[in-house]
N, C-alpha and C positions, 0 to 999 in steps of 0.2 A: 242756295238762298235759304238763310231760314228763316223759318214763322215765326211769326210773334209769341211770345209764351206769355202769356195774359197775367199771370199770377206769379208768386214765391213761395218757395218750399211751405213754408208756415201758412198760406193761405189756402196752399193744396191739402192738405193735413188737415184745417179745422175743416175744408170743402167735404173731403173724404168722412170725417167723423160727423158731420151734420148731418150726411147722408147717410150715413150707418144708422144711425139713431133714427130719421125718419121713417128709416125702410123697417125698424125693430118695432116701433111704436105702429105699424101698420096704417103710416101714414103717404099709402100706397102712390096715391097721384103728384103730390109735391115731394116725395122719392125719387120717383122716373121720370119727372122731367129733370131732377137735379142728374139724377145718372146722365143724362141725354148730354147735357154741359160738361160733364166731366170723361164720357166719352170724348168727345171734339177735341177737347186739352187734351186728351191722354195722347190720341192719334196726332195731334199737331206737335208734340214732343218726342212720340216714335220716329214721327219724320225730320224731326231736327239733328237725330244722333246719326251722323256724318256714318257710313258704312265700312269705312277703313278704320277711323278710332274705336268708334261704338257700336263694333258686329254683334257682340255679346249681349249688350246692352238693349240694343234693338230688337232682339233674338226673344230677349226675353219682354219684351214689352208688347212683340207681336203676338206671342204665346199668352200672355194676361188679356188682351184687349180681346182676343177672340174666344176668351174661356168667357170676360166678361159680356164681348156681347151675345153668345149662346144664351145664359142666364138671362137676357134681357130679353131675347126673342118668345124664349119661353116664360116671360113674365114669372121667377121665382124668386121671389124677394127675396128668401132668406139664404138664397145661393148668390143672390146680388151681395147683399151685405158679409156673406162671409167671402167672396172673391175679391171685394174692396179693402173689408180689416187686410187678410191675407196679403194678396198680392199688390193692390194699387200703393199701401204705402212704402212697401222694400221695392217694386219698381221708383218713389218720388225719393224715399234718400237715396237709390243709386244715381238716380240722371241727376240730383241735385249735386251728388257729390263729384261726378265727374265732369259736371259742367263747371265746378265751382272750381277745379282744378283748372280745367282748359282757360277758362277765363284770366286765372292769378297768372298763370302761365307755370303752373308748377306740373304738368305733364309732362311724362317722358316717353321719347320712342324707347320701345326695349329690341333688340335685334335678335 
């Protein structure tokens, strides 16, 4: 069953750069609680990607979420914001672009 995805690519993207910006501008407390939101979505889209299509996918979006929440345990902003530039936006064009496929139905098994 999958979760709801709350958002579109374009909405995760300006999420992601509003958040960038907050956390640069050391606009500490309405940073982290945006990170806190964009955790939930990140982790409610890791669990959407089906583990026989999107092993890879998954792989690495387990691999981001946990770099990013290390950085949040440790309250370092500017390892917040450069794990988000970095990684959260090439993890949202890949899920976007292999959901976008799954959905057109232009995926293919390859044997």
């Amino acid at each position: 069953m999958k979760l709801e995805n709350r958002y579109t690519k374009k909405q995760m993207i300006e999420n992601i750069n509003e958040c960038i910006l907050k956390l640069y501008e050391n606009e500490s407390k309405k940073a982290m609680e945006q990170v806190l939101v964009l955790l939930e979505q990140f982790q409610t889209m890791i669990e959407n990607c089906n583990e026989d299509d999107n092993l890879s996918e998954k792989r690495k979006g387990l691999s981001f979420l946990h770099e990013l929440l290390e950085q949040y345990k440790y309250g370092d902003i500017l390892a917040i914001a450069d794990c988000l530039q970095k990684n959260a936006k090439q993890f949202i064009e890949e899920y976007y672009e292999i959901n976008q496929k799954e959905n057109s139905g232009l995926r293919h098994e390859y044997i």
